[in-house]
C-alpha positions as CSV (number, residue, x, y, z in Angstrom):
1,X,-40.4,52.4,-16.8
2,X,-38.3,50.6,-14.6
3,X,-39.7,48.2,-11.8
4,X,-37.9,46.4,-8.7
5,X,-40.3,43.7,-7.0
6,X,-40.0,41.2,-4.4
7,X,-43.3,39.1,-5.1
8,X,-45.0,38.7,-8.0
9,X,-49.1,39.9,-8.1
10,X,-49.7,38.7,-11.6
11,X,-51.5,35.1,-12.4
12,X,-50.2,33.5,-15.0
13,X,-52.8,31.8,-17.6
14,X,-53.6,27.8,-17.5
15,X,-51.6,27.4,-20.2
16,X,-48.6,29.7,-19.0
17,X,-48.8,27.9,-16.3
18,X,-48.7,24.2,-18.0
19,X,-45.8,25.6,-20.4
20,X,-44.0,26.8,-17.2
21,X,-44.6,23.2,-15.4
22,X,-43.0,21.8,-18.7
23,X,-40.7,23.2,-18.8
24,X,-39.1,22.9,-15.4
25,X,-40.2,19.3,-15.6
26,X,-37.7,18.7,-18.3
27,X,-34.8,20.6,-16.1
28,X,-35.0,18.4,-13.6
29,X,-34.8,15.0,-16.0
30,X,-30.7,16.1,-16.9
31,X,-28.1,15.1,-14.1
32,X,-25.6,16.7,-16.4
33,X,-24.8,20.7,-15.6
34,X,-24.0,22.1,-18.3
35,X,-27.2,20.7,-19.9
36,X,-29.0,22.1,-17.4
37,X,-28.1,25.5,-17.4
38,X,-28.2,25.7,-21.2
39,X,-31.6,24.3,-20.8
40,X,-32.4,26.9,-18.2
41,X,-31.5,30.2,-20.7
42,X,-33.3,27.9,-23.7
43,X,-36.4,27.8,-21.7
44,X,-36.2,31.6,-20.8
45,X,-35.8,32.6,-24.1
46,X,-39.0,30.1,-25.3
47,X,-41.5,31.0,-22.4
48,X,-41.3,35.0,-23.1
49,X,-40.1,35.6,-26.7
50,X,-37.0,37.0,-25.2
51,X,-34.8,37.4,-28.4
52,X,-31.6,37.0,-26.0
53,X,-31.1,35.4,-22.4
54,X,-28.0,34.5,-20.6
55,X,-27.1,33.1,-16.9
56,X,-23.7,34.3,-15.1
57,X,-23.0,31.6,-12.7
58,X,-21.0,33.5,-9.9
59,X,-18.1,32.6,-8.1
60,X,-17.3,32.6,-4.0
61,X,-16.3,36.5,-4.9
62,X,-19.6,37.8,-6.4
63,X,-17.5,37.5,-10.2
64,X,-19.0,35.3,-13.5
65,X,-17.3,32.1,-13.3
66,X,-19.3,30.6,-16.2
67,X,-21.4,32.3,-18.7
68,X,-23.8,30.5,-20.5
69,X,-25.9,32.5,-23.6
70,X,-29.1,32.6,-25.8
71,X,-30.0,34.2,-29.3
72,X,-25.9,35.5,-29.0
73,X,-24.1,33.1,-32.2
74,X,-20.4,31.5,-31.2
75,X,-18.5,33.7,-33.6
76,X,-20.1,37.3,-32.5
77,X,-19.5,35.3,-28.1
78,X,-15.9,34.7,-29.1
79,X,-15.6,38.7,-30.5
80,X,-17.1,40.2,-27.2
81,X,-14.1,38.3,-25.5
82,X,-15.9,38.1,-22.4
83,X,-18.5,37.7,-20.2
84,X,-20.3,40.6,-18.1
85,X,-18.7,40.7,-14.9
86,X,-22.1,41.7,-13.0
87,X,-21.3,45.6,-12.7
88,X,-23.6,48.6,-13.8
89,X,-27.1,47.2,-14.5
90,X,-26.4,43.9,-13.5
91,X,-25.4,44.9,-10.2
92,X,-28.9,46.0,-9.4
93,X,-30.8,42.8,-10.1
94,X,-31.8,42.3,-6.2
95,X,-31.5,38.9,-4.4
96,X,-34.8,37.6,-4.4
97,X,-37.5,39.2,-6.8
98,X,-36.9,40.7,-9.7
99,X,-35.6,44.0,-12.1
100,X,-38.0,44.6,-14.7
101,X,-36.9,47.5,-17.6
102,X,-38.8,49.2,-20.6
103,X,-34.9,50.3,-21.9
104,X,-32.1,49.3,-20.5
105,X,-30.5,52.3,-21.6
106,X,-32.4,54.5,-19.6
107,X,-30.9,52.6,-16.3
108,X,-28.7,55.5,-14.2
109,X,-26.5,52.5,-14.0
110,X,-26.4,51.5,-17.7
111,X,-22.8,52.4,-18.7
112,X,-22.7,51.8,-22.8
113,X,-22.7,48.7,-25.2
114,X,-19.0,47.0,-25.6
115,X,-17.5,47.2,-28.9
116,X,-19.7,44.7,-30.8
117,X,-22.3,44.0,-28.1
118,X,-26.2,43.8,-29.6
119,X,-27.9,46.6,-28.8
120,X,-31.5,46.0,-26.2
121,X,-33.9,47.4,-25.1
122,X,-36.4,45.8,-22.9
123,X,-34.9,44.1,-20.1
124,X,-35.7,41.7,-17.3
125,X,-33.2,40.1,-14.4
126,X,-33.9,37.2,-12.0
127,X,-31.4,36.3,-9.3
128,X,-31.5,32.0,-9.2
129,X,-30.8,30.9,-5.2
130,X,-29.2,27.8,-4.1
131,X,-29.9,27.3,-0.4
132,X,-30.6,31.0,0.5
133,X,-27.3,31.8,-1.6
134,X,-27.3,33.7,-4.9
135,X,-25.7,31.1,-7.2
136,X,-26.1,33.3,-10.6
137,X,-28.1,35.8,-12.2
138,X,-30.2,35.8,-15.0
139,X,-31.0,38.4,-17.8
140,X,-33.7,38.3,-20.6
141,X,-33.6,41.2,-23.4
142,X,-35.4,42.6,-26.5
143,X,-38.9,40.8,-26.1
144,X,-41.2,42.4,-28.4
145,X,-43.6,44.5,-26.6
146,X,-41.8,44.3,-23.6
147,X,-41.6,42.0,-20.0
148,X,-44.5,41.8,-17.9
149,X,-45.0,41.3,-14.7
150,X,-46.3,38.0,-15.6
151,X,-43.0,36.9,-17.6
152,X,-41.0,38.2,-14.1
153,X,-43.2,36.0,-12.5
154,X,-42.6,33.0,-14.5
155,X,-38.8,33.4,-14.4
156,X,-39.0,33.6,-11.1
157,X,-40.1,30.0,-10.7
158,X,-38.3,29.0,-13.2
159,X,-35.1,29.9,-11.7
160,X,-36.6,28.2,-8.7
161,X,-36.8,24.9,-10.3
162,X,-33.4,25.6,-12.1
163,X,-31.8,25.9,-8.4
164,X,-33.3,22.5,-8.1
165,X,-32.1,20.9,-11.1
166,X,-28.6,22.3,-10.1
167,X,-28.3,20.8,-6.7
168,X,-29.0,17.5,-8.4
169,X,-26.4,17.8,-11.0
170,X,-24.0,19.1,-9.0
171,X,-25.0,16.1,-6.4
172,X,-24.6,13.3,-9.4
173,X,-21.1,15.6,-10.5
174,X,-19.7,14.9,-7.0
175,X,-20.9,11.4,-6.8
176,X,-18.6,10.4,-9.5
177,X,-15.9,12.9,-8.4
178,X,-15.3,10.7,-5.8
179,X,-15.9,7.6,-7.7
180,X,-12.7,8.8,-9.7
181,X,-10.8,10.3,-7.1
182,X,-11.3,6.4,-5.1
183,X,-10.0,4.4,-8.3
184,X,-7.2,7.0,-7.8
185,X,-6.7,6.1,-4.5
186,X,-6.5,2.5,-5.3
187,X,-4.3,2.7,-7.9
188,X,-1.8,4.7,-5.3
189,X,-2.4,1.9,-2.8
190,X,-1.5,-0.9,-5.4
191,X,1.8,1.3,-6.6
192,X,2.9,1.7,-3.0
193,X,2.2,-1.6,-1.8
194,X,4.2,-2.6,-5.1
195,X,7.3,-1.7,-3.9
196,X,7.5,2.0,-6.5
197,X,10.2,3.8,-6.3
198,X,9.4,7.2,-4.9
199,X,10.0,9.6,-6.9
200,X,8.1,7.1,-10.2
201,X,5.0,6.7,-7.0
202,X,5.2,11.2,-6.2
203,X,5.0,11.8,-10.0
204,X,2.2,8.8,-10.6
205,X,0.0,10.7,-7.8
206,X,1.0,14.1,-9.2
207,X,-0.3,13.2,-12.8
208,X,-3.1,11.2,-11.9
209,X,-4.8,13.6,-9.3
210,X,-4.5,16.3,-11.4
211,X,-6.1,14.3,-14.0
212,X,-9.4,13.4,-11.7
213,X,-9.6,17.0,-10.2
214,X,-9.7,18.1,-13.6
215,X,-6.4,20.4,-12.5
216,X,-4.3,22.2,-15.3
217,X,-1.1,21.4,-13.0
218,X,-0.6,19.5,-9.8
219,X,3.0,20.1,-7.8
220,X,4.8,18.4,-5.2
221,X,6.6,20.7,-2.6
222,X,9.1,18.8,-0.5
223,X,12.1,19.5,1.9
224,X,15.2,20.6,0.6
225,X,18.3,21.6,1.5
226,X,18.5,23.3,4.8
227,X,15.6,24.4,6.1
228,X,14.2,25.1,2.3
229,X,10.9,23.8,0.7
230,X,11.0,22.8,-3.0
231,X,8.7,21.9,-5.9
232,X,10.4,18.6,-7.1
233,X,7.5,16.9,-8.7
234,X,5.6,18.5,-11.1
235,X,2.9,17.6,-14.1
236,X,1.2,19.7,-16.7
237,X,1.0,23.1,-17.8
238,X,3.9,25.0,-16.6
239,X,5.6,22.2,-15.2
240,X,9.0,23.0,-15.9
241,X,9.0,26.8,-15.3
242,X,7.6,25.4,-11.6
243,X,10.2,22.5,-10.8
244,X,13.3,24.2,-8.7
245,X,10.9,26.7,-7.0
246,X,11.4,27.3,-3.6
247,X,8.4,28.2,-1.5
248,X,9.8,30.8,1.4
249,X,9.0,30.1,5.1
250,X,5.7,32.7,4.9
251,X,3.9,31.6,1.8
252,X,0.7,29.4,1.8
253,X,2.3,26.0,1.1
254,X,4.5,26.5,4.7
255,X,1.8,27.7,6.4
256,X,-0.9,24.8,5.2
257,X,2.0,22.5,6.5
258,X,2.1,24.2,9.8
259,X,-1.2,24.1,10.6
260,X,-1.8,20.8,9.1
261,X,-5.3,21.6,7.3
262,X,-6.2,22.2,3.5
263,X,-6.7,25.9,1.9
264,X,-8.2,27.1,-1.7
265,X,-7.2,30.6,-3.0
266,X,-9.7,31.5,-5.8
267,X,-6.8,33.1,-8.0
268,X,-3.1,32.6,-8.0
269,X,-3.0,35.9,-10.5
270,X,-5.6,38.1,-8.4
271,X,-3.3,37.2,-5.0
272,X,-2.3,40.6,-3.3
273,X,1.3,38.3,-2.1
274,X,2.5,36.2,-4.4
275,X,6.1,35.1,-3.2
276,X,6.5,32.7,-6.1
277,X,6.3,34.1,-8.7
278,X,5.8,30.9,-11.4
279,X,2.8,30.6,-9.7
280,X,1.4,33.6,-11.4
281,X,0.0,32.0,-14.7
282,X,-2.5,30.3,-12.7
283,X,-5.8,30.8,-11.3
284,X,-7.7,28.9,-8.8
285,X,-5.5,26.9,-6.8
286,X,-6.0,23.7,-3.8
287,X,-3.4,23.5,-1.0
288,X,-3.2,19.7,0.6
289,X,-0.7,18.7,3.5
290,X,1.1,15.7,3.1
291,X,1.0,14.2,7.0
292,X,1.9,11.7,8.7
293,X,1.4,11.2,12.7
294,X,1.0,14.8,12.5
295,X,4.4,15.8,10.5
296,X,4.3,17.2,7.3
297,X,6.3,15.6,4.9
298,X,5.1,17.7,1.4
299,X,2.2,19.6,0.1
300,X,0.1,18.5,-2.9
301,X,-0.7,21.9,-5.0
302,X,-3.7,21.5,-7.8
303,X,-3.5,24.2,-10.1
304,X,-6.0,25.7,-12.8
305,X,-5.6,28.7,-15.2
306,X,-7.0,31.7,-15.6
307,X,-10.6,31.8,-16.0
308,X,-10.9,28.2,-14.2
309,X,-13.8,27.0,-11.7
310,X,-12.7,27.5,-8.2
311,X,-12.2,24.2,-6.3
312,X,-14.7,23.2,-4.0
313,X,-14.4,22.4,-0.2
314,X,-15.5,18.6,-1.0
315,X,-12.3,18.9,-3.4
316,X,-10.2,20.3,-0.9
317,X,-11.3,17.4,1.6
318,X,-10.6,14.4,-0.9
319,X,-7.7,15.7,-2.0
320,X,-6.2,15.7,1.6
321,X,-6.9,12.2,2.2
322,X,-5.1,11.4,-1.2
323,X,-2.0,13.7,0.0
324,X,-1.7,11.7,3.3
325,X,-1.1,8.8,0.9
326,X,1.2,10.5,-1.1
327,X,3.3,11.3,2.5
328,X,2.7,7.4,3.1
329,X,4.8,6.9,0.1
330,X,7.5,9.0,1.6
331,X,7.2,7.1,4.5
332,X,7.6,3.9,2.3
333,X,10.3,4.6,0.5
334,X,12.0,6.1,3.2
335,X,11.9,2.7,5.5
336,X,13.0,1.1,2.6
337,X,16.1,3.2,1.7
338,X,16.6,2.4,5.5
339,X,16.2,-1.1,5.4
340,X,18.5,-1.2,2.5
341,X,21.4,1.0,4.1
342,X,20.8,-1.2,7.3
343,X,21.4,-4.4,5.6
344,X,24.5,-2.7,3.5
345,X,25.8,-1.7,7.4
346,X,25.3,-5.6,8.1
347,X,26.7,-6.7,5.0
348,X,30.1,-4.2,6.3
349,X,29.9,-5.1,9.8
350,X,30.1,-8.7,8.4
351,X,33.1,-8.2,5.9
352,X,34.9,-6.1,9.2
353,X,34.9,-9.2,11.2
354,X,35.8,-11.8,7.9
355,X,38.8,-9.5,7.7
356,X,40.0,-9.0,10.9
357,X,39.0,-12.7,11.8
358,X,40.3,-14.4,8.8
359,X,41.9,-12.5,6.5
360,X,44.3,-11.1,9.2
361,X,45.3,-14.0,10.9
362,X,46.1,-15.6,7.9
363,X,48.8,-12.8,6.8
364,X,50.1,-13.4,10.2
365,X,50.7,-17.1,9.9
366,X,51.9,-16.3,6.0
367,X,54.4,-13.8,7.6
368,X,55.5,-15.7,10.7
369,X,56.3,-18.9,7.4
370,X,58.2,-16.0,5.3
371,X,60.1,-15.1,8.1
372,X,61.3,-18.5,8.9
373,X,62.3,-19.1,5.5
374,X,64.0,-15.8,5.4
375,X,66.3,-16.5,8.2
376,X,67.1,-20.2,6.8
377,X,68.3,-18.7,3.8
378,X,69.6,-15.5,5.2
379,X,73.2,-17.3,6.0
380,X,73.9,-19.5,2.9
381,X,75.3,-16.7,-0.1
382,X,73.7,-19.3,-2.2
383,X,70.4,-18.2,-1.4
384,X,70.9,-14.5,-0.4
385,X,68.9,-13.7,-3.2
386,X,65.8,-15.4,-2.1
387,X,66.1,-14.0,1.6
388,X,66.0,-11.0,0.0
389,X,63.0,-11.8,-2.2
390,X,61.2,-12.8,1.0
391,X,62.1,-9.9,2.6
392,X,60.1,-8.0,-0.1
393,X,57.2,-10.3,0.0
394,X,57.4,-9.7,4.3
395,X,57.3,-6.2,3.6
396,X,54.0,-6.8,1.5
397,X,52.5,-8.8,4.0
398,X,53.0,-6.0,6.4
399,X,51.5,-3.4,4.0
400,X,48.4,-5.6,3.3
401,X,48.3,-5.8,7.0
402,X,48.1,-1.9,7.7
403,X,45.7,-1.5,4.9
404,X,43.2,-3.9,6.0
405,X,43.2,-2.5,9.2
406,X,42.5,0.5,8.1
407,X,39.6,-0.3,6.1
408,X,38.3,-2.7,9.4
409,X,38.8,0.8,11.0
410,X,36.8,2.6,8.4
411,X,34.1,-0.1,8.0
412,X,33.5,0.3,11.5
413,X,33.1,4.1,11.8
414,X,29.7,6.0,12.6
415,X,27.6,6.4,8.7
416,X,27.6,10.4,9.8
417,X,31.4,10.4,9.8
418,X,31.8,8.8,5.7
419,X,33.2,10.7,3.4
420,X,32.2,11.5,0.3
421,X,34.1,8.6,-1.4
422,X,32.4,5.9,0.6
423,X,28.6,8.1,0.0
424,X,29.1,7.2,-3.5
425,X,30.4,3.4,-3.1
426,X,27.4,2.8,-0.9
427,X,25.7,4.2,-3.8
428,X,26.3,2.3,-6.4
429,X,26.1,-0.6,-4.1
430,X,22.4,0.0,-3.5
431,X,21.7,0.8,-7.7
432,X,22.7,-3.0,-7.7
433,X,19.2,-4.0,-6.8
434,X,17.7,-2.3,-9.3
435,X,20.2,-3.0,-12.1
436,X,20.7,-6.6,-11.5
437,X,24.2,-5.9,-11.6
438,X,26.9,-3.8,-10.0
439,X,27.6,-0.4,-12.0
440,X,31.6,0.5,-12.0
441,X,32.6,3.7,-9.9
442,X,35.2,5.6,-11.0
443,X,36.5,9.0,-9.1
444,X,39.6,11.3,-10.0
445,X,41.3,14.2,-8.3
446,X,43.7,16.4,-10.6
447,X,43.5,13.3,-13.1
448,X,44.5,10.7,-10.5
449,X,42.0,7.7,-9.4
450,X,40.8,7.1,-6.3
451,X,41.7,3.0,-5.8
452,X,40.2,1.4,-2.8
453,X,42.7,2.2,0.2
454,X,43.7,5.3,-1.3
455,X,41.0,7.1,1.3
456,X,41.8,4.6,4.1
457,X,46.1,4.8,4.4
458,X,48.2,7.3,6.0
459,X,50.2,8.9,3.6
460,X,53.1,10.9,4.7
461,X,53.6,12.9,1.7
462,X,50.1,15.1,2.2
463,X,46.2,14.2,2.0
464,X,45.4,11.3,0.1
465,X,43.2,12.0,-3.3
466,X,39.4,11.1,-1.0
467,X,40.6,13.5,1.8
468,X,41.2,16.3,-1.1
469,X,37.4,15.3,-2.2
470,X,36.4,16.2,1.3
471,X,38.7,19.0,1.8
472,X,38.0,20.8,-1.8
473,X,34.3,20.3,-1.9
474,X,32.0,21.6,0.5
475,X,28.7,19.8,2.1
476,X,26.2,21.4,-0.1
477,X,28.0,20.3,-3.2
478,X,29.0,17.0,-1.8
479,X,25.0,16.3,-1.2
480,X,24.6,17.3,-4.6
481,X,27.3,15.0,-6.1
482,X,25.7,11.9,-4.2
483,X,22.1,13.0,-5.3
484,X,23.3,13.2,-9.3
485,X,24.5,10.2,-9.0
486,X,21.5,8.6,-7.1
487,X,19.3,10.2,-9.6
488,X,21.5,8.8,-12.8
489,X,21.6,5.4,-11.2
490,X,17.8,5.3,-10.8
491,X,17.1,6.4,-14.2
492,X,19.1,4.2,-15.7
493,X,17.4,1.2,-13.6
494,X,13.9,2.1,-14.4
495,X,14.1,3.0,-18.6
496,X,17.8,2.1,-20.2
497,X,17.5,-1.5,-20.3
498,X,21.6,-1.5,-19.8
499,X,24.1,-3.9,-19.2
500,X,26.6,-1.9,-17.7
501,X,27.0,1.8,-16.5
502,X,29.7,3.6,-15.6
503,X,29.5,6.4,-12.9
504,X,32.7,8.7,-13.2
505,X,33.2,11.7,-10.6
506,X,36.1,14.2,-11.5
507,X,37.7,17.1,-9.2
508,X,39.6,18.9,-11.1
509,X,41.6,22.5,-9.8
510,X,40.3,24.1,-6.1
511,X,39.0,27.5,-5.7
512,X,37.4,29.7,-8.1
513,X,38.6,27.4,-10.8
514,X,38.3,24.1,-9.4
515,X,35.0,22.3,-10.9
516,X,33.8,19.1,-10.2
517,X,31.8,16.8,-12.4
518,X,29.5,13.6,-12.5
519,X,28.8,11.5,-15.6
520,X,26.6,8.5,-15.8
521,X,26.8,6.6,-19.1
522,X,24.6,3.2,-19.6
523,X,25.1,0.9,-23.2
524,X,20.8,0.7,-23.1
525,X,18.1,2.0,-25.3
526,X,19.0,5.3,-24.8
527,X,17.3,8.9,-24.1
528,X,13.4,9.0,-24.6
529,X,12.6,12.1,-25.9
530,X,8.7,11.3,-25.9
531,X,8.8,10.4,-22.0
532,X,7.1,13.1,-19.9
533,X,8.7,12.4,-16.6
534,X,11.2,14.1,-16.5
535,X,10.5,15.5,-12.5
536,X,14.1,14.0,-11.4
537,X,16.2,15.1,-14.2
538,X,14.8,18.4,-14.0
539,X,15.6,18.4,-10.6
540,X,19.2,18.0,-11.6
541,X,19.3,21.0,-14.0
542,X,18.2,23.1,-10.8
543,X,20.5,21.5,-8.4
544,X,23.9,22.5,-11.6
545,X,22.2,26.0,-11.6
546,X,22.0,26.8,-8.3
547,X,25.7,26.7,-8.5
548,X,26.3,27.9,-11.3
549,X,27.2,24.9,-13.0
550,X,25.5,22.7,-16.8
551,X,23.4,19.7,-16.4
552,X,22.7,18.3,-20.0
553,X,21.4,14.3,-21.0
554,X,21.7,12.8,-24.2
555,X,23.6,10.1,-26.0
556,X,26.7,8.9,-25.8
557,X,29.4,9.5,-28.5
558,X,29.2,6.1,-30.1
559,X,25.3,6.8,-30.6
560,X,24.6,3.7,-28.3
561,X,22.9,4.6,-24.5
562,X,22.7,7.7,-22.6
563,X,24.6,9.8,-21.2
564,X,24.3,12.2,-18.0
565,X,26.5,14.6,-17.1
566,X,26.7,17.1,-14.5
567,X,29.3,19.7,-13.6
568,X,29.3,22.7,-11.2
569,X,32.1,25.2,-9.6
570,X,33.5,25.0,-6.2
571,X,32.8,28.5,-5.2
């Protein structure tokens, strides 16, 4: 016999109906889901003798996103592998009443047991509504004798109370969601207003969100070079497979930043386009834009694997408020780095006019002295020696004279206009905030120095060793260059605890066998290999492979401090 009903006809007894009251009573009393929905199957099972009962809590696509079981033991759950995914049988359960079977078996739909499944017989399913929506199903099997009407009846309204105790659960879960997810928010306003650097702020709001949205991985897509977009922050599973990604101009994370609003996909791995491919681990995944005034400036991706609970709008809508903070940080850090090249400008500006002002005049007056003495002497054979000494020291003057001027000249040029040479000076001018001291700068071309000047005079001969920098090495690497040493400059600031550090940049050959390298070495504490944030350096190791070139960070040879180096091709 197999029976499909909308409304129940049978009365229950007095004391059905006092065990039934009970029992939803005592659903209701848990605020915690999982306790509810195990309570739910528990009280199945106990009001009809069913010898099995189970829920399938579905997802947004009609699939069982949790499964939760009666009279089924852990060892023989964990055999079956699964849960049912709501096909054959299942699929006919209606969406309000009921599916009441003497044998399952006999179903036109039933399509065989799994390897190890229990076999039934009697069966009874009861879809369990959550604001006119079908939020699971649930089955009952094996009573002895048989469901009744009666029993349908009962599970029925005790699915009804069930939706009931689930709405306040879920209520009380997303209560202290956003109890969490506003201690995050604080702790992000503290670190910003703290003066972080960005890239320690990104990775603290990378690891922290995922933590509170209960996330398996959270990434931060930024601008790159060009007109690319790049996962540079990155935190949990998968973390560095993802960091180097580049997310093309049509996938989601473009698109959410074009459009300025939020998106959920319910699975990364069921996605009929997946352009990036690391992405393909994963399951459910969140989409935040990172805006300010309008612009995007990132996107915050939360991540979970396989087999994970889809994120919920409420999610999706806390989450972008905490990625608009994480674009504030941008915004932070960025004023800051401006503030600090504005006062470095000043600071030039300043040392221009000392120079020309002072330092200048002063070689004039020494020369105009020389040259008076020179011609004293100049007549006497006596003292044709020291004429000629003063000569020398005229010709000096005149040198010192030229150069200065030309670094008044080069002081004084537009910032888009510096070479490389003078990118990595201001560099390690700026780590001395964070160092307390000023690291050295050393740069080589073909095993020659680059002295200060060396840029700056005319030489008659050919380009001078900065113009070859310039000349040999193209933008794309030259941006690279500055960023390694940026990056090794910062990390040495925030965890060696150093007293000095030396940043060496070598050209060495042109062409096809011309390479050029970047080592940052520090007398601290060393390389932690325990530290988990490792976003930055990791971005380094993509930036050496997208040309072809090693990235590696260890010790240095005399055991003490660390040691970064970095080394691509020209071409």
């Amino acid at each position: 016999m197999s029976t499909t009903r909308r409304e129940g006809t049978v009365m229950p007894t007095p004391e059905a109906r006092a065990r039934l009251l009970r029992e939803a009573i005592a659903l209701t009393a848990s605020l915690d889901l999982d306790t509810v929905l195990q309570g739910f199957v528990d009280s199945a099972a106990s009001l009809t003798g069913a010898r099995y009962t189970a829920l399938a809590v579905l997802d947004n696509r009609g699939e069982t996103a949790n499964f939760v079981h009666h009279g089924v033991n852990e060892e023989n759950a964990r055999r079956l592998g699964h849960a049912p995914h709501g096909h054959g049988v299942f699929a006919h359960i209606p969406n309000e009443g009921h599916l009441l079977l003497e044998s399952i078996a006999d179903h036109p739909a039933f399509g065989g047991w799994p390897e190890g499944h229990p076999a039934m017989e009697s069966f009874l399913g009861v879809p369990v509504r959550i604001r006119e929506q079908v939020f699971g199903r649930l089955y009952l099997a094996d009573k002895p004798g048989g469901f009744t009407e009666e029993d349908a009846r009962a599970m029925e309204q005790l699915a009804s109370a069930a939706a009931v105790a689930v709405v306040n659960a879920q209520r009380y879960a997303d209560a202290l969601d956003r109890e969490r997810w506003v201690r995050v928010s604080q702790e992000i306003t503290i670190q910003l207003l703290s003066g972080t650097e960005e890239e320690e702020a990104l990775e603290m709001i990378a690891a922290r969100v995922r933590e509170v949205a209960r996330a398996d991985a959270a990434l931060i897509v930024l601008p790159s070079v060009g007109d690319t977009w790049m996962c540079e922050i990155a935190d949990g599973v998968g973390a560095s497979d993802v960091i180097g990604a580049v997310f093309p101009q049509e996938g989601r994370a473009r698109t959410v930043i074009a459009h300025g609003v939020g998106m959920i996909v319910d699975s990364m791995s069921r996605a009929r386009s997946l352009r990036v491919p690391q992405l393909a681990r994963y399951g459910p995944a969140l989409y935040a834009p990172m805006m300010v005034q309008g612009t995007g400036k990132g996107v915050l991706i939360l991540l979970r694997l396989q087999g994970g609970a889809e994120f919920t709008p409420s999610e999706l809508e806390i989450a972008e408020a905490v990625a608009a903070q994480a674009a504030v940080a941008l915004e932070l850090a960025a004023a800051r780095h401006a503030e600090d090249v504005r006062a470095l400008l000043d600071e030039r500006q300043r040392i221009s006019r000392d120079l020309h002002d002072l330092a200048i005049q002063q070689l004039f007056a020494t020369g105009m002295q020389l040259e008076s003495a020179r011609k004293t002497t100049a007549d006497d054979p006596a003292t044709a020696w020291v004429a000629d000494l003063l000569e020398s020291a005229l010709t000096s003057v005149d040198e010192s004279v030229r150069q200065i001027r030309s670094i008044v000249h080069s002081l004084r040029e537009r910032d888009e206009t510096v070479g490389l040479v003078e990118r990595l000076r201001r560099e390690t001018s700026l780590a001395r905030t964070g160092l307390s001291f000023a690291p050295s700068l050393v740069i080589s071309v073909d095993g020659r120095d680059v002295r200060d000047g060396d840029d700056l005079a005319a030489r008659p001969t050919g380009l001078s060793p900065a113009a070859q920098l310039d000349a040999r090495i193209d933008d794309d690497i030259a941006d690279d260059v500055v960023a390694v040493v940026r990056e090794g400059l910062a990390n040495a600031a925030r965890h060696a605890r150093a007293s000095s550090v030396q940043v060496r940049v070598a050209l060495r050959g042109s062409g096809p066998t011309g390479r050029v390298s970047v080592e940052v070495e520090d007398d601290g504490v060393g390389v932690d290999r325990t530290s988990t944030r490792r976003s930055g350096l990791d971005n380094l190791a993509v930036r050496a492979r997208r040309h072809g070139g090693t990235f590696s960070l260890g010790r240095t040879e005399s055991g003490e401090g660390a040691l970064l180096s970095w080394q691509v091709p020209l071409t």
